[in-house]
C-alpha positions in Angstrom: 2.2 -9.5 11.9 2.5 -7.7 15.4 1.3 -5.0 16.5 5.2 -4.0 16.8 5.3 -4.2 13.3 2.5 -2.7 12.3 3.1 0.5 14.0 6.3 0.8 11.9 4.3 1.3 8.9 2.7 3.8 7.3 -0.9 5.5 7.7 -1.6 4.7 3.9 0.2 1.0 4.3 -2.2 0.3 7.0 -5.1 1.1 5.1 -3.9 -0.6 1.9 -3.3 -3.8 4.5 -6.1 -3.9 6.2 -8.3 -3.8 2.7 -6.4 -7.0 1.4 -7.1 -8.7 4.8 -10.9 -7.6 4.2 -11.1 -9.1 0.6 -9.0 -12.1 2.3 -11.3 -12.7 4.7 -14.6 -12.5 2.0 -12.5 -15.2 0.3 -12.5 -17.4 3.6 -16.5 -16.8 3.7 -17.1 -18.0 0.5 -14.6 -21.3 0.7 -16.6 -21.8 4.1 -20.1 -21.7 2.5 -19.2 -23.9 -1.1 -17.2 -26.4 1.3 -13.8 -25.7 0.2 -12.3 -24.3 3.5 -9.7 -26.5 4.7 -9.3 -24.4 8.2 -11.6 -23.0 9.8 -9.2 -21.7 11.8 -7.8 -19.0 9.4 -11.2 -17.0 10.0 -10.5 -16.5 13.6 -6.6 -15.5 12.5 -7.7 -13.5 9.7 -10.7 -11.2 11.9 -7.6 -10.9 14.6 -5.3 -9.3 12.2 -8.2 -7.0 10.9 -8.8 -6.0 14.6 -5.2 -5.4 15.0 -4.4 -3.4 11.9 -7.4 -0.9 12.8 -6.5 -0.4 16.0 -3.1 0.4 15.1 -4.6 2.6 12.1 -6.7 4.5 14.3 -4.0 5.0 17.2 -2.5 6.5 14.3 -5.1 8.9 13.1 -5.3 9.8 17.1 -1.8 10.6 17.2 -1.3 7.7 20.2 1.2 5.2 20.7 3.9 5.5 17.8 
C-alpha cells in the first residue's frame, strides 16, 4: 500500500494495520530461523510497510499531512 492510500484511512484502521503487519512480520522471523522462508525478501517489504504505516499514523496523531 502507498502512503497515498494509507492516509485515506482511518486513525483506528492504521493501528489495526500496522498490528497485522507486526504479527506478519513475527511470522517471517520464525520461517527464517526453522528454514521455511522462501524470500527473504518479504522481511525488507514487510519492515517498509511497518515504517510507512507509522509514519502515516503519527502524521495523523500530529494533525500533519491529511
Amino acid at each position: 500500500m502507498s502512503a497515498q492510500d494509507l492516509r485515506a484511512l482511518s486513525k483506528e484502521e492504521l493501528q489495526k494495520k500496522l498490528d497485522e503487519l507486526r504479527a506478519t512480520l513475527f511470522d517471517l522471523r520464525m520461517k527464517l530461523k526453522t528454514g521455511r522462508l522462501d524470500s527473504t525478501a518479504d522481511l525488507g517489504k514487510t519492515r517498509k510497510e511497518i515504517a510507512r504505516t507509522a509514519t502515516v499514523l503519527r502524521e495523523k496523531e500530529l494533525g500533519l499531512g491529511g
